[in-house]
Steps between C-alpha positions, in 0.01 A plus 500: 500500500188344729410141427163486392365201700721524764571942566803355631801730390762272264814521722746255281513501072694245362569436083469206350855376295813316466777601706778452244629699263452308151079603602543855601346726265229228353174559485413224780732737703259789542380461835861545618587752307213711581619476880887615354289800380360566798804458697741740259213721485351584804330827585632752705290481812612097539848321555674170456674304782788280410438173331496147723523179404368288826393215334676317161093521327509891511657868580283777580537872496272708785375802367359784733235734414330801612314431888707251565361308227730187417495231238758192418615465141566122431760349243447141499838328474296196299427388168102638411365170537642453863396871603215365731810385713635856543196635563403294753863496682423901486185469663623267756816768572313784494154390677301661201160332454465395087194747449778822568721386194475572159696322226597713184476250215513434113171442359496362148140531449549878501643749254859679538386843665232359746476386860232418696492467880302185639353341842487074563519370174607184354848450350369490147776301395771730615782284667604725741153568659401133496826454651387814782181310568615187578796583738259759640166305560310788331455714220344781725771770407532797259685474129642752302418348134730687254456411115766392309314347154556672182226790430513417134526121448414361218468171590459404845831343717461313739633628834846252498560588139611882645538519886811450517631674233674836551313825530485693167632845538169672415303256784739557734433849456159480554521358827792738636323841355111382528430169697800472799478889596049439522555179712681697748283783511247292627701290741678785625232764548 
């Protein structure tokens, strides 16, 4: 996937959630779980190095691709609202300039079964990106929004009334059979 401001190829993804178990399959988890997807799934032509933990913030996974292509698959180690501080100690390890990442995130504004990729935009409200942008000194990097609100609500939640409750079965086959396997498509083309 090129950046559209920047043509600068996105060399690290990273998912926005919260390391611990008790969070795992929630909704707010998405962005994490769409990088386990691409990690358990990945097509023939690439491959996975080991996993390294060089830092307590994060782990990463390097995945290499056809000519020699190579990108870094970030787990923050942190709680959402403290992913800024992964990020940044990712960056700062790896030498990676902000504008090659992309961060696969929740978006609440967004129905179950959509994503949207995006170029320097505000945090609107999300945690974890206002979080990004201040420990990074920019939002001039790409997101992976992924939708995660109900297609047929009634009456409209607000976002902390269902993040971070656990994934219904039917949603969470949505993203592994429709949304997850599209995202990588693009990333990994």
């Amino acid at each position: 996937m090129e950046q559209k401001n920047k043509n600068a190829p996105v060399q690290l993804i990273i998912g926005l959630g919260n390391p611990t178990e008790e969070y795992q399959y929630t909704y707010h988890n998405v962005g994490t779980l769409a990088c386990a997807y691409m990690k358990d799934h990945l097509p023939e032509e690439w491959s996975m190095g080991e996993k390294h933990s060089p830092k307590k913030s994060f782990s990463y996974h390097k995945l290499h691709g056809p000519k020699k292509r190579e990108l870094l698959l970030i787990q923050s180690l942190l709680y959402m609202n403290e992913s800024g501080k992964a990020l940044h100690d990712a960056l700062s390890f790896f030498k990676i300039p902000l504008s090659h990442v992309l961060v696969l995130h929740d978006d609440s504004d967004m129905t179950i079964g959509t994503y949207k990729f995006s170029y320097n935009q505000r945090s609107a409200g999300h945690r974890g990106i206002e979080s990004i942008i201040q420990h990074c000194g920019s939002q001039e990097f790409s997101r992976g929004k992924i939708g995660i609100r109900p297609a047929q609500e009634i009456t409209r939640k607000k976002a902390n009334e269902f993040v971070l409750k656990n994934i219904l079965k039917k949603d969470f086959s949505i993203f592994e059979k429709e949304v997850f396997p599209k995202i990588q498509e693009a990333l990994l083309q």
